[in-house]
C-alpha positions as CSV (number, residue, x, y, z in Angstrom):
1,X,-19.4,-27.7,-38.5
2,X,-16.6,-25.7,-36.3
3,X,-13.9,-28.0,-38.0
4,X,-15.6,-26.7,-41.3
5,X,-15.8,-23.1,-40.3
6,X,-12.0,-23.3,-38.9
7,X,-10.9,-25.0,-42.0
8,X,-12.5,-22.4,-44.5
9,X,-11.1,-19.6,-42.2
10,X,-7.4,-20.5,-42.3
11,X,-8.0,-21.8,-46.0
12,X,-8.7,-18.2,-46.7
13,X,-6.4,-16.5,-44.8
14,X,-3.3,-18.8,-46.2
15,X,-4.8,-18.1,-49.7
16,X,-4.6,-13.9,-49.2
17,X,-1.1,-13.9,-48.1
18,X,-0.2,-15.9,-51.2
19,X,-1.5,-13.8,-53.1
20,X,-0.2,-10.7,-51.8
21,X,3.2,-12.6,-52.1
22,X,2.6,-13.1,-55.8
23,X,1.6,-9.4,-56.4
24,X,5.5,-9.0,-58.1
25,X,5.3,-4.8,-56.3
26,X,4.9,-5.8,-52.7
27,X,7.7,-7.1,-50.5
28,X,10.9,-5.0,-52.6
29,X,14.1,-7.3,-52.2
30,X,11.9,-10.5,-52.4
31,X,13.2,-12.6,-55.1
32,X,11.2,-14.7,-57.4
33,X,12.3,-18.2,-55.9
34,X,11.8,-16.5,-52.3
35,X,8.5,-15.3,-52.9
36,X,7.5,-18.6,-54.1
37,X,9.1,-20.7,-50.7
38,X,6.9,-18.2,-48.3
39,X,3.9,-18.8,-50.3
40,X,4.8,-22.5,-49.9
41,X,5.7,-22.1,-46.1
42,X,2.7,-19.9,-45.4
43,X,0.3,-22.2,-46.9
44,X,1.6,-25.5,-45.0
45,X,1.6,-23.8,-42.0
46,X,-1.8,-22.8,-42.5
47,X,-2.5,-26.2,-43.3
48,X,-1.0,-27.4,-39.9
49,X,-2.8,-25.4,-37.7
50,X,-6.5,-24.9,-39.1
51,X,-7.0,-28.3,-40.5
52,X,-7.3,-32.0,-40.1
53,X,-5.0,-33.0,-42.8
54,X,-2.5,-35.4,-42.2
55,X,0.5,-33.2,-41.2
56,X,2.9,-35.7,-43.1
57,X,0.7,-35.2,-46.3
58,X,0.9,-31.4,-46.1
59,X,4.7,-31.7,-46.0
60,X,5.1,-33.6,-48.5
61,X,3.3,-31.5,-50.7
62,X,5.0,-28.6,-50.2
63,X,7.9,-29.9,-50.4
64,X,6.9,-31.4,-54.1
65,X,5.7,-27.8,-55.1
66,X,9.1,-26.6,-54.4
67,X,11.3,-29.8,-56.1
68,X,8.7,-29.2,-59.0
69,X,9.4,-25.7,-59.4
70,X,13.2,-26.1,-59.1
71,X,13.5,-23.9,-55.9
72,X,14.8,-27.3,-54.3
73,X,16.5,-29.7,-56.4
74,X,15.3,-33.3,-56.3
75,X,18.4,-34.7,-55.1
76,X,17.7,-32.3,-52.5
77,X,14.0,-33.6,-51.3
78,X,15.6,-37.4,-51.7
79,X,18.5,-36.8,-49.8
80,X,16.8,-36.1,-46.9
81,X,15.6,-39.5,-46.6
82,X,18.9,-40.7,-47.0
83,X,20.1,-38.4,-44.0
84,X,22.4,-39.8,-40.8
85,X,19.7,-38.7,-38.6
86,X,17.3,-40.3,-40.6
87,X,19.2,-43.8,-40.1
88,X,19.6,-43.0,-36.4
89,X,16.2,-42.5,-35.7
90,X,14.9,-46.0,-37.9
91,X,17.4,-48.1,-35.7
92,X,17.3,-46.7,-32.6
93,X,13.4,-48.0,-32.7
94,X,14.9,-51.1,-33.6
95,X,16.6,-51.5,-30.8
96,X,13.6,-50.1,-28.7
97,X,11.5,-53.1,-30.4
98,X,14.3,-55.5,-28.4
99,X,14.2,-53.6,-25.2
100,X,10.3,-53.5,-25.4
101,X,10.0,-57.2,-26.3
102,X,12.5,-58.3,-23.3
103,X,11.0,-56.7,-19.8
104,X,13.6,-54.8,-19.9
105,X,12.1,-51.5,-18.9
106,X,9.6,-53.2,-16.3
107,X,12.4,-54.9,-14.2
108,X,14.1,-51.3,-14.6
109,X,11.0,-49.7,-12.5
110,X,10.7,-52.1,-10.5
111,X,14.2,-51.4,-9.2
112,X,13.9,-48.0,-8.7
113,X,10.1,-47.8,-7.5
114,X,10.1,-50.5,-4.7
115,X,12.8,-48.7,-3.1
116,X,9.8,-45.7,-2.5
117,X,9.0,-45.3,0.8
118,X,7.2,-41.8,0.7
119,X,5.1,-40.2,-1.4
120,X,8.3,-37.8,-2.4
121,X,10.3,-40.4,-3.2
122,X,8.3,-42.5,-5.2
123,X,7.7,-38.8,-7.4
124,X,11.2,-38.4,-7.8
125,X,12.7,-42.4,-8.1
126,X,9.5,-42.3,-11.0
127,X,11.0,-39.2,-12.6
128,X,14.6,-40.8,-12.2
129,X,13.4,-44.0,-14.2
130,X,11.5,-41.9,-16.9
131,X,14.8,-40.0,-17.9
132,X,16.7,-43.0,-17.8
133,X,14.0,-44.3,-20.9
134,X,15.1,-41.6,-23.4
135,X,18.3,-43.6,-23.9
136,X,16.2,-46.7,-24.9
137,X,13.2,-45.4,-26.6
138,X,13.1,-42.6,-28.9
139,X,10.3,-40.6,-29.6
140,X,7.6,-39.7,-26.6
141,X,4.8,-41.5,-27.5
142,X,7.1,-44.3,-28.2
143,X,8.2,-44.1,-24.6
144,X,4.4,-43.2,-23.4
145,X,3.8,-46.7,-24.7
146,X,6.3,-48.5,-22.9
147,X,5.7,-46.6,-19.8
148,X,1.7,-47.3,-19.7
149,X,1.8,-50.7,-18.6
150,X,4.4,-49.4,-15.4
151,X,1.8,-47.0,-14.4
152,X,-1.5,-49.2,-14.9
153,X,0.6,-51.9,-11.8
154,X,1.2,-48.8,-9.9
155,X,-2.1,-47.6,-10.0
156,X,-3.7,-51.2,-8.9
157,X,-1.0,-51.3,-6.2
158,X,-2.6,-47.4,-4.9
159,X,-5.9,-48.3,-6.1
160,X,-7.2,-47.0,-2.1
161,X,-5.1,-43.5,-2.7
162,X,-7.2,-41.9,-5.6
163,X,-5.3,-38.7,-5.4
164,X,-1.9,-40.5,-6.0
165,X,-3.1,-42.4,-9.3
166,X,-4.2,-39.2,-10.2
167,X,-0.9,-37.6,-9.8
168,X,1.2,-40.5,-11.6
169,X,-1.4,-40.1,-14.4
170,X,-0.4,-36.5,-15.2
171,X,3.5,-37.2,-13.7
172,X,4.2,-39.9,-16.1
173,X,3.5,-37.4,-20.0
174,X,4.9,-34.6,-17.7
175,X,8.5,-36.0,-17.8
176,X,8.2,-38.1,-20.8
177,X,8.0,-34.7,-22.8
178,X,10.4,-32.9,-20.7
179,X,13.1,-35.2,-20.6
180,X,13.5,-35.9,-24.1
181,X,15.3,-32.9,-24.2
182,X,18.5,-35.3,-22.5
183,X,19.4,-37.1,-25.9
184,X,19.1,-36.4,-29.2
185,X,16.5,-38.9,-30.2
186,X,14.1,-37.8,-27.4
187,X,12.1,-36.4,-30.3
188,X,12.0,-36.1,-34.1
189,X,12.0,-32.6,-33.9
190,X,15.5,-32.5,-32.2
191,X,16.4,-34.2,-35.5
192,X,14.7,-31.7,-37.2
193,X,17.0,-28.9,-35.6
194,X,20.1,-30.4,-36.5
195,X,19.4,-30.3,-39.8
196,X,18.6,-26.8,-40.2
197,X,21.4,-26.0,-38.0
198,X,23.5,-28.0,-40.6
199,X,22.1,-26.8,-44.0
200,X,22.0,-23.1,-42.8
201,X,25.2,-22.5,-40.8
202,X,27.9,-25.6,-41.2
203,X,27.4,-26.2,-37.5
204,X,27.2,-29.8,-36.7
205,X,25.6,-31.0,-33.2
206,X,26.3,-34.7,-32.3
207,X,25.1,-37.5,-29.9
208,X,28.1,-36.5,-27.3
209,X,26.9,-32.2,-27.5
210,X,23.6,-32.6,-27.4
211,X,23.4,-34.8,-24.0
212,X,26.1,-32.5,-22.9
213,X,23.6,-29.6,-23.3
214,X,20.3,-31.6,-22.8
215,X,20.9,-34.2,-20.4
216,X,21.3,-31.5,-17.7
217,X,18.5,-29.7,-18.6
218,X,15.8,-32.7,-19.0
219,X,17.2,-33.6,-15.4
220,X,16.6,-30.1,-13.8
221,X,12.7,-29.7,-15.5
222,X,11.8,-33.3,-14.8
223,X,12.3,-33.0,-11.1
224,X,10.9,-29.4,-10.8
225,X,7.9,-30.7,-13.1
226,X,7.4,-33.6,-10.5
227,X,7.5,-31.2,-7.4
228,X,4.6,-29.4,-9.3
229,X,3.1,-32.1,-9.6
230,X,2.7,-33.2,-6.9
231,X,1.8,-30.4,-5.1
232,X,-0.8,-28.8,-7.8
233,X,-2.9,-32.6,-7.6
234,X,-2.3,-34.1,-3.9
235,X,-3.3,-32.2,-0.3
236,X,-0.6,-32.5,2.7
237,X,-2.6,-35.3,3.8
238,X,-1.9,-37.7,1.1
239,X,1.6,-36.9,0.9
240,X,2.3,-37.7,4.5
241,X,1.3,-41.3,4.1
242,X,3.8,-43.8,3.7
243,X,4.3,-45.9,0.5
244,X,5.2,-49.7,0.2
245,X,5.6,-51.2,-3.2
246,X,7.3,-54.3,-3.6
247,X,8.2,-56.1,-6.5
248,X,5.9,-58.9,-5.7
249,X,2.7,-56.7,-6.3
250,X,3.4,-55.3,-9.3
251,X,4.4,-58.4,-10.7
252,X,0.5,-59.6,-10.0
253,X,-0.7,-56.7,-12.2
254,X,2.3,-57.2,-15.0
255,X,2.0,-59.1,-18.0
256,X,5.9,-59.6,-18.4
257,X,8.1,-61.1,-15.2
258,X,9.7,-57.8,-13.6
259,X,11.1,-60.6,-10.8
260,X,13.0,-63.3,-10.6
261,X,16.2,-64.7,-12.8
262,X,17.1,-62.8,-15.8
263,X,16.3,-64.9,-18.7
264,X,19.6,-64.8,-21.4
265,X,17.7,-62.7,-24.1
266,X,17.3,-60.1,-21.3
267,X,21.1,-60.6,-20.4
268,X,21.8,-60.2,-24.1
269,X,19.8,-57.0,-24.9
270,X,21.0,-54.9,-21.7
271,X,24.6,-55.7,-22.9
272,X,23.7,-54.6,-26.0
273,X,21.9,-51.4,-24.8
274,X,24.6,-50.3,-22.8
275,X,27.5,-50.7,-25.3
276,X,25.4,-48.6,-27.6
277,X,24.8,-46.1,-25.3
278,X,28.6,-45.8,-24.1
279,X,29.4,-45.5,-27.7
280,X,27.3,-43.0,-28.5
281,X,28.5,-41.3,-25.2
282,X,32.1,-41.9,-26.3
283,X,32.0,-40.8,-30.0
284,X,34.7,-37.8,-29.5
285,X,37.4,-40.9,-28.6
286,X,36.7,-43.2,-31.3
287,X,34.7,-40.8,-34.0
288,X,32.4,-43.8,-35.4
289,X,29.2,-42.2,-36.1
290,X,26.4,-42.4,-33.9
291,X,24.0,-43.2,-36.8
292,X,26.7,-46.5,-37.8
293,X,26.4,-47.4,-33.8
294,X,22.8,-47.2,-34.2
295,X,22.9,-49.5,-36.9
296,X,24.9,-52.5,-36.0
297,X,23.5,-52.7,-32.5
298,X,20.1,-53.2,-34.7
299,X,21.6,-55.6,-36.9
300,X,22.7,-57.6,-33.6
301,X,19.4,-57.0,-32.0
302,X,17.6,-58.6,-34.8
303,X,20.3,-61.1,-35.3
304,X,18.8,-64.7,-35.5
305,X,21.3,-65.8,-32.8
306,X,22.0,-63.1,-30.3
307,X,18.9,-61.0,-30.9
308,X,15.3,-60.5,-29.3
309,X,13.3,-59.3,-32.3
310,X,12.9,-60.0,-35.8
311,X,13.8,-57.6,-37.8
312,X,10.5,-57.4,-39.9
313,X,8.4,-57.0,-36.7
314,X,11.1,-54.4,-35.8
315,X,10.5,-52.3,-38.4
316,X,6.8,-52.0,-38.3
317,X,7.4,-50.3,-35.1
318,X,8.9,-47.3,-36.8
319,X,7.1,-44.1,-37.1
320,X,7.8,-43.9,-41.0
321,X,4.9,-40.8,-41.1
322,X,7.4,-38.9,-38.8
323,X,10.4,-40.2,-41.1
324,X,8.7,-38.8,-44.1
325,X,7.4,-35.8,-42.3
326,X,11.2,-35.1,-41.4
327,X,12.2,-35.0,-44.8
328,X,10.2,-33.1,-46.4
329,X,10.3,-30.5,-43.6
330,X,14.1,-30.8,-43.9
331,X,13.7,-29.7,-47.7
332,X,11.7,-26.9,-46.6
333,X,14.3,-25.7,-44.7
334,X,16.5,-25.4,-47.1
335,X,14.5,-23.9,-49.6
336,X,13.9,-21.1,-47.1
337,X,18.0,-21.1,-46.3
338,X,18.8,-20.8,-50.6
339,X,15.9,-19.0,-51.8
340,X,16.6,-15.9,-49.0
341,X,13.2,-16.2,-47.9
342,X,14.3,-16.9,-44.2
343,X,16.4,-13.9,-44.4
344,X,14.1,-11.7,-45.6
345,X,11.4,-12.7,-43.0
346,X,14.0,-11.6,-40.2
347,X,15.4,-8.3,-41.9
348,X,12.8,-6.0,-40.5
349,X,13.7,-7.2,-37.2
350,X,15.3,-4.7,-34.6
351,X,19.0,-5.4,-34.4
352,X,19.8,-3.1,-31.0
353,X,17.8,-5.7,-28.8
354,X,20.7,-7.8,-26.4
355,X,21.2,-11.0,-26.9
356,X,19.0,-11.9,-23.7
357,X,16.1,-10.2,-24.4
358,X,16.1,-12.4,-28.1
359,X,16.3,-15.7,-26.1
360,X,13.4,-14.2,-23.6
361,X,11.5,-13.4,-26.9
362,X,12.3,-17.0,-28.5
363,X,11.6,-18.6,-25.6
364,X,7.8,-17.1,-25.1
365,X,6.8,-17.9,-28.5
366,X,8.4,-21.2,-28.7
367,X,6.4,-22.1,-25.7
368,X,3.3,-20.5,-26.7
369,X,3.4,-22.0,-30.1
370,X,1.9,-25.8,-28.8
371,X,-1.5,-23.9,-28.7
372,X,-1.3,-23.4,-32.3
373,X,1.0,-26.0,-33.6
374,X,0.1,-29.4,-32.4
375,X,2.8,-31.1,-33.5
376,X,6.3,-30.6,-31.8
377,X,8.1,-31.6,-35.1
378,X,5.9,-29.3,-37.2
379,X,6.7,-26.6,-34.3
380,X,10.4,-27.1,-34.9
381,X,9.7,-26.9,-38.9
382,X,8.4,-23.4,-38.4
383,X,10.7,-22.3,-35.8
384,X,13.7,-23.5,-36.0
385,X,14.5,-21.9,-39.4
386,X,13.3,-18.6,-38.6
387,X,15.1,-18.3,-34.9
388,X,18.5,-19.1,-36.4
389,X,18.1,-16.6,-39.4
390,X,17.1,-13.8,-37.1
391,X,19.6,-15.3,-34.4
392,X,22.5,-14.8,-37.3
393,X,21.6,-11.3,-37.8
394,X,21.1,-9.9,-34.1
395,X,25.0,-11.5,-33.4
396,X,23.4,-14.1,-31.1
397,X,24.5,-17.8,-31.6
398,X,22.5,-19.7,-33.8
399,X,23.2,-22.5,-32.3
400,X,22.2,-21.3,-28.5
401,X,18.5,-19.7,-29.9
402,X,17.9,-23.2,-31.9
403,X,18.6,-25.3,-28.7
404,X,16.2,-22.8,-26.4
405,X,13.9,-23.1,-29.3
406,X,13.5,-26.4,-29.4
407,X,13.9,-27.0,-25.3
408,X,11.3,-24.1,-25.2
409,X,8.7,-26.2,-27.3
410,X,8.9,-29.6,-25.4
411,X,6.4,-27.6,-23.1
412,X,3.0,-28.8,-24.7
413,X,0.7,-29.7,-21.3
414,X,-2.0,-27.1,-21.6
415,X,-4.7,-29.5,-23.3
416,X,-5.4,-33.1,-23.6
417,X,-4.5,-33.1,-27.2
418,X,-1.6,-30.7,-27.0
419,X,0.6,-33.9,-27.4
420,X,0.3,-37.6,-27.9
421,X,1.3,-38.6,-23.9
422,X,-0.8,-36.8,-22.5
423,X,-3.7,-37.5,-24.8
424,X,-2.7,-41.3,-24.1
425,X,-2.8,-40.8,-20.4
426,X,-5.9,-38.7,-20.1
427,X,-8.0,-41.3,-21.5
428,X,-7.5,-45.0,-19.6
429,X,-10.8,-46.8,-18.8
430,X,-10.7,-48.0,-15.4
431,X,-8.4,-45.9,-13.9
432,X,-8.7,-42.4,-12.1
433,X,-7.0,-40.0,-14.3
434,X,-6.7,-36.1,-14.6
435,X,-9.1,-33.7,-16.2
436,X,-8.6,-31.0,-18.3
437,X,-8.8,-28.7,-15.2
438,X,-5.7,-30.4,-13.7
439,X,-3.6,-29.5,-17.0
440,X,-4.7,-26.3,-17.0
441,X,-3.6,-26.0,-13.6
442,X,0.2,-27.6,-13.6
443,X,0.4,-25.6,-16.8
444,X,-0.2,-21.9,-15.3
445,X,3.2,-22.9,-12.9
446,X,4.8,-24.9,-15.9
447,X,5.2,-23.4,-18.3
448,X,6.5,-20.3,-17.0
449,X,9.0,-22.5,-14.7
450,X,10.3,-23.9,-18.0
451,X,10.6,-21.2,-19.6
452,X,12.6,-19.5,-17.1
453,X,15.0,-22.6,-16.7
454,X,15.4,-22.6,-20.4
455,X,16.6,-19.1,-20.5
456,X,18.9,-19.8,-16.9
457,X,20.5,-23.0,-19.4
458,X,20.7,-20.5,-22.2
459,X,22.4,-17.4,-20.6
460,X,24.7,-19.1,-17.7
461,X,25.0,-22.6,-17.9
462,X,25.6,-23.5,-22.0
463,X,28.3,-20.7,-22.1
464,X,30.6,-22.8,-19.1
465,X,29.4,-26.0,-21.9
466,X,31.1,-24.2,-24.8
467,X,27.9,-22.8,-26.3
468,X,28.1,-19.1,-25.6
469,X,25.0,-16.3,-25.8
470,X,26.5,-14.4,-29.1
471,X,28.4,-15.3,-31.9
């Protein structure tokens, strides 16, 4: 009945603003074309927050409205599809289908974890390993998945020390989303703002500039995230303990060997892992695309001799909702870029503000906008466009406000369903996990500590990075 009642609500409200949009007196200097993309974006982001349609679906008909229109030409909503990132993001799950079918990532923990020997250290050598996934896996829930059989060993292995289950529980989501800021496909909607950033300003971001930016970033919030952590769910008494994991006992409570001799396919796949990642690291030297990387290390990871995975159970891995999704929320973008509509929505704006007090402003809302926008792409849809249109007309770099944006909205911890990890982590039968009290808690520290660190990036460390505050 309240999904009815909410639904109606926003239903409503989306439907008024339309129509004061199509009333041809209100809104002087809106053009015809411009009047038409609002109505568009105001009704799918109406859609997004106040019901339980498919996100994808919504997208895609609004961006069909404006094809059908001609505000957007259909080469436009096709091309999309047909987009680098697009390809980048379909085979870097490829290749995450190899590393997932190998062990790799178990043996990985392993390595790291058993080296623990206080509860400090197995927070921070956990963290380490997490950051070290959003070269192999993109996507968070794609790495949530991989990382859920890791923490169900651990927590047999500390089944006696309820409070430190209970604290890898919520550590695990915490840096999966805060880390994927280090690479570019940590998340779809980092995808999402190199588009815009490319359709509305000519300014291109690759693989190499974006872990330049990021990877510094997703180190500095995933280890202040894990301090807070632990010290918002364990006492001083179970952090004084000592830990002891060895190899051996998570091996009895793993389904894959993390010990012993490396079998040749793993051999294979972590040669083939790393050369992709060097060459996506190295793309300045050689210039071969990171999207062309992406491919052939799929093709040889689904190779009938050298690789670890068909290629048909590869692809039905991919998130082709989020593929479509990105898409049509790229075509929305640039309907709002063409049409005006973007810049019209940011004229009213004051223009004597400094450049810092526009990030601070960014910033808040972009962290703030989980509680209304679920979905971190679909934040980044709504966003992203609007921050580098007003960012453009204040004189602060487009590029700079997109990146705190988007860094800004990888804070979604308040609630169990604010995003897929931690709704995936909140809810394992058998286990001791957190409660909705225990998010609400990490997330009164959190979320300002983030922000803040974002707009410490932003102000003094991207400028010595070659990204400077203003334009």
């Amino acid at each position: 009945m309240t999904l009815n009642l909410r639904s109606t609500t926003t239903l409503c409200l989306a439907l008024s603003l339309c129509a004061l949009l199509a009333v041809p007196g209100n809104f002087p200097g809106l053009g015809g074309d411009a009047r038409f993309t609002l109505a568009v974006f105001v009704f799918a982001t109406c859609a997004w927050i106040g019901t339980s349609i498919d996100d994808t679906y919504i997208a895609l008909g609004a961006g069909l409205a404006l094809t059908v229109t001609g505000v957007i030409s259909s080469d436009t909503l096709f091309g999309t599809l047909g987009d680098a990132t697009v390809w980048l993001l379909i085979c870097a799950f490829v290749l995450a289908a190899a590393v997932s079918r190998t062990g790799l990532a178990g043996r990985a923990a392993v390595f790291l974890v058993s080296g623990a020997r206080t509860v400090r250290q197995l927070v921070h050598l956990t963290t380490a390993a997490l950051v070290v996934t959003a070269f192999a896996v993109p996507a968070t829930s794609g790495r949530a998945a991989l990382a859920l059989p890791v923490f169900l060993a651990l927590a047999k292995v500390l089944a006696d020390r309820k409070r430190l289950v209970v604290m890898l529980a919520l550590l695990f989501p915490t840096v999966i989303l805060l880390s994927a800021m280090a690479t570019l496909i940590g998340a779809g909607a980092h995808l999402i703002t190199v588009s815009v950033l490319w359709e509305t300003t000519g300014q291109h971001i690759g693989f190499t500039e974006w872990l330049l930016l990021g990877l510094p970033l997703a180190v500095a919030s995933s280890h202040l995230a894990a301090e807070l952590v632990m010290l918002t769910t364990t006492r001083r008494a179970d952090r004084r303990g000592p830990v002891s994991i060895t190899p051996e006992q998570i091996q009895e409570h793993s389904e894959q060997p993390v010990t012993g001799p490396w079998s040749q396919a793993e051999k294979r796949c972590t040669l083939l892992l790393a050369t992709v990642v060097l060459l996506w690291c190295s793309e300045p030297l050689h210039r071969v695309p990171p999207a062309l990387v992406a491919l052939i290390g799929a093709v040889i990871a689904s190779s009938p001799a050298l690789g670890t995975v068909r290629l048909k159970d590869a692809l039905k891995t991919v998130p082709w909702a989020l593929l479509l999704f990105m898409a049509a929320t790229m075509a929305m973008g640039v309907a709002l870029a063409d049409s005006g509509a973007a810049k019209w929505l940011v004229s009213g704006l004051p223009t004597g503000e400094s450049p810092v007090v526009f990030l601070v402003i960014v910033i808040a809302v972009s962290t703030a906008a989980h509680l209304v926008l679920q979905s971190r792409s679909a934040r980044s849809s709504v966003l992203v466009p609007l921050v580098v249109a007003a960012a453009v007309g204040v004189g602060v770099n487009p590029v700079a406000a997109a990146l705190a944006s988007t860094a800004a909205a990888g804070f979604c911890h308040t609630l169990p369903a604010s995003a897929k990890p931690v709704t995936l982590f909140a809810q394992i039968p058998g286990t001791p996990t957190y409660t909705p009290r225990d998010l609400l808690r990490l997330s009164a520290f959190l979320a300002p500590l983030t922000a803040a660190l974002v707009l410490l990036f932003a102000v003094a460390v991207w400028p010595l990075l070659g990204v400077s505050v203003t334009r």
